[in-house]
N, C-alpha and C positions, 0 to 999 in steps of 0.2 A: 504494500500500500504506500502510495507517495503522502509523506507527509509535510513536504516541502509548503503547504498553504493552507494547511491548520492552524487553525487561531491559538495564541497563547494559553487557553483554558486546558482547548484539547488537547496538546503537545503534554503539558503537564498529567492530566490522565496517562497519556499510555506512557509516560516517565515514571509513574506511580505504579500502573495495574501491569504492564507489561515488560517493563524492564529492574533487572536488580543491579543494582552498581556500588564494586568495591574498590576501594581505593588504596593505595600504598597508606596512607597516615587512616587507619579507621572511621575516623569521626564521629565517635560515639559522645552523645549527648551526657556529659558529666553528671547532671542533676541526675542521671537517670539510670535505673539498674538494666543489669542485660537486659531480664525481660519487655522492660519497658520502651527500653531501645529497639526492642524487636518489634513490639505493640505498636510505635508509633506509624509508620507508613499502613497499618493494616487500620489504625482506627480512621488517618487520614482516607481512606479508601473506601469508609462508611460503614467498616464492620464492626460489630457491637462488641465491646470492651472483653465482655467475657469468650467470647470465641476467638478475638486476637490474643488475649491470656493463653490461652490452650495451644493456639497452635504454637505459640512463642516456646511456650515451655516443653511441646514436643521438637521442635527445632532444636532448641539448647541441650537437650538428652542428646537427640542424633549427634550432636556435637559435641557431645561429651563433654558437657557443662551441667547437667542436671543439679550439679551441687553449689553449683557460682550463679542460680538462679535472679537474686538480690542483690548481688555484689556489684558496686557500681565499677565504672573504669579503672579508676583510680586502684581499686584492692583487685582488679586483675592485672595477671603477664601479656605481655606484647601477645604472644602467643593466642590466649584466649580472648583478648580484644579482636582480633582478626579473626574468631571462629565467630562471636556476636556479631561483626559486620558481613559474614558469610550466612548468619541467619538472616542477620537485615535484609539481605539483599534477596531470600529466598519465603520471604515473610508470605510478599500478595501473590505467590506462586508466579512468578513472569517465567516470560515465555525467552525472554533472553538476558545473560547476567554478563554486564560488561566487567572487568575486571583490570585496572591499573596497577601493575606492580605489588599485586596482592601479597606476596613476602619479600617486598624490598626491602622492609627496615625488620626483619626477622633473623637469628642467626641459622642456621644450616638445618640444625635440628628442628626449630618448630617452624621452617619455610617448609621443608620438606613432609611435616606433619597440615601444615594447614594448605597447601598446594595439593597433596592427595584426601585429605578432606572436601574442598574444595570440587574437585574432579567428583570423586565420590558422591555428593549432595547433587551435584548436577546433570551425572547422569540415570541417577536414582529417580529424581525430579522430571526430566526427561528435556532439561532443559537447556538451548544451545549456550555456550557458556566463550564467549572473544577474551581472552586474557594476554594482556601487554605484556613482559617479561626481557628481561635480560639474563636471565639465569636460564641457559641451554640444558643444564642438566634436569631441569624440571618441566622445561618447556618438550623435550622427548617423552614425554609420558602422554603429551597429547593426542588428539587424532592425526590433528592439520597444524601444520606449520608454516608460517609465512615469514618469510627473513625479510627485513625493513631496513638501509642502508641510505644515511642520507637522503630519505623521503624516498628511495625509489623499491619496488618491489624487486627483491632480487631474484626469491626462489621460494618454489611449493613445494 
């Protein structure tokens, strides 16, 4: 679908209901615990508080946070901050999750735990999942690969 001449309401909708996006720095809402941080794009979406509660908190189990339910940013690891933004992003169900640098500022051990996480949720989900990356060795675990060299497409 072109959405090059959708108005700013709708562009925002399928940013919200159809796309999940994670980012190198997480961006999780400090005041706010995982769960809530998971909750919020589901309530923005107009689903009822108790049913984004639920899926949040079966989100954070698959992610093996079941027990860091309430724990806001700040009393989590790098690590488990980027598995709550890999719920965020997996909250309204979309249909496709962009992903920037999703363990860039992680060290080897929990890139390599939240990149196969990651992979894992998304093709669980059934969802197509673009992730940016300069780490070759994570980026092999892919389907497809597109090497990017000075804006030019080198290779598939």
């Amino acid at each position: 679908k072109n959405v090059s001449s959708l108005s700013d309401k709708k562009l925002t909708r399928i940013r919200n209901q159809k796309l999940g996006f994670i980012y190198q720095y997480h961006y999780l809402l400090s005041e706010f615990s995982a769960v809530e941080n998971i909750m919020l794009p589901q309530l923005i979406a107009g689903k009822k508080r108790g049913i984004a509660r639920e899926r949040a908190i079966t989100l954070l189990s698959s992610l093996n946070l079941g027990d860091r339910v309430y724990h806001r940013p700040y009393q989590l690891s790098g690590g488990e901050q980027q598995r709550v933004a890999i719920g965020r992003a997996l909250a309204n169900d979309p249909q496709i999750i962009l992903a920037d640098e999703p363990t860039g500022n992680l060290d080897f051990e929990n890139a390599e735990a939240v990149f196969s996480m990651l992979l894992k949720q998304s093709r669980k989900a059934g969802v197509a999942a673009i992730i940016a990356t300069h780490n070759l060795e994570l980026a092999k675990k892919l389907d497809r690969i597109f090497l990017i060299e000075n804006g030019s497409l080198l290779s598939v």
